[in-house]
N, C-alpha and C positions, 0 to 999 in steps of 0.2 A: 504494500500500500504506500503510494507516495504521500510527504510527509504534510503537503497539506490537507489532507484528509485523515491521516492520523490525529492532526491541532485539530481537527472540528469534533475526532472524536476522543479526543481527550477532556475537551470542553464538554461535551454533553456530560461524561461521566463525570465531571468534578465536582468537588464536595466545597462548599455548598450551589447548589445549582447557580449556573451561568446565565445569567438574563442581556451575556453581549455577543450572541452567538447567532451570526448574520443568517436569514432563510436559503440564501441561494449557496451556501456554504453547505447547508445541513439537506440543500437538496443535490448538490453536486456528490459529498457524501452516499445517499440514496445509489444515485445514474455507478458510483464506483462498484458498491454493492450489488449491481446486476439487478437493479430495479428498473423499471416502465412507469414513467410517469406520464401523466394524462392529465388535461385541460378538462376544468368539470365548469359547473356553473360560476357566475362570480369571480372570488379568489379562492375555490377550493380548486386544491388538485389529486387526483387519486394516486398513490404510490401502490403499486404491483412488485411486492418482495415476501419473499420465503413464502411462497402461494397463497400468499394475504394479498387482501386489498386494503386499506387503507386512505382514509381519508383526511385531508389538512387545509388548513386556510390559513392562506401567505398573508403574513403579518404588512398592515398598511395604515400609516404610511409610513410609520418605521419599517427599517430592515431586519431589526432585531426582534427574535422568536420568545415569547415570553414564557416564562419559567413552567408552567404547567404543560404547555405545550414538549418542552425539550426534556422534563420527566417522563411523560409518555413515552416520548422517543427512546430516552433511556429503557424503561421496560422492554419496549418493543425488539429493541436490539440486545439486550442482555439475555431474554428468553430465547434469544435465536442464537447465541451461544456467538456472540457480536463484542468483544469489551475492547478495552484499549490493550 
């Protein structure tokens, strides 16, 4: 894994959750991870990983992904056997 995607996911995991942790960071992450992402209604977009579908809405008008959101994310990747 190149190392800027390592820093995005080191951020997700860090203690105490990271509230400067940019979307298109945490979606380029995803696209590394061998996900399919998709254009939904609005700002949501569905991410296609580990045969989940998932759903997210891109933080507007900041860039930065707020704390509840990037815990999720944390679960999400930790059950999938995902850490830093």
């Amino acid at each position: 894994m190149k190392r800027k995607y390592q820093k995005t996911l080191d951020l997700i995991f860090s203690h105490p959750i990271s509230g400067n942790i940019q979307w298109r960071d945490i979606e380029a992450l995803f696209i590394e991870l061998g996900a399919v992402i998709c254009e939904r209604e609005g700002s949501r977009i569905s991410v296609v990983l580990f045969g989940e579908v998932r759903v997210f809405h891109r933080p507007h008008p900041s860039p930065n992904t707020d704390k509840g959101a990037v815990a999720n994310i944390r679960e999400w990747l930790k059950a999938n056997g995902v850490t830093p």
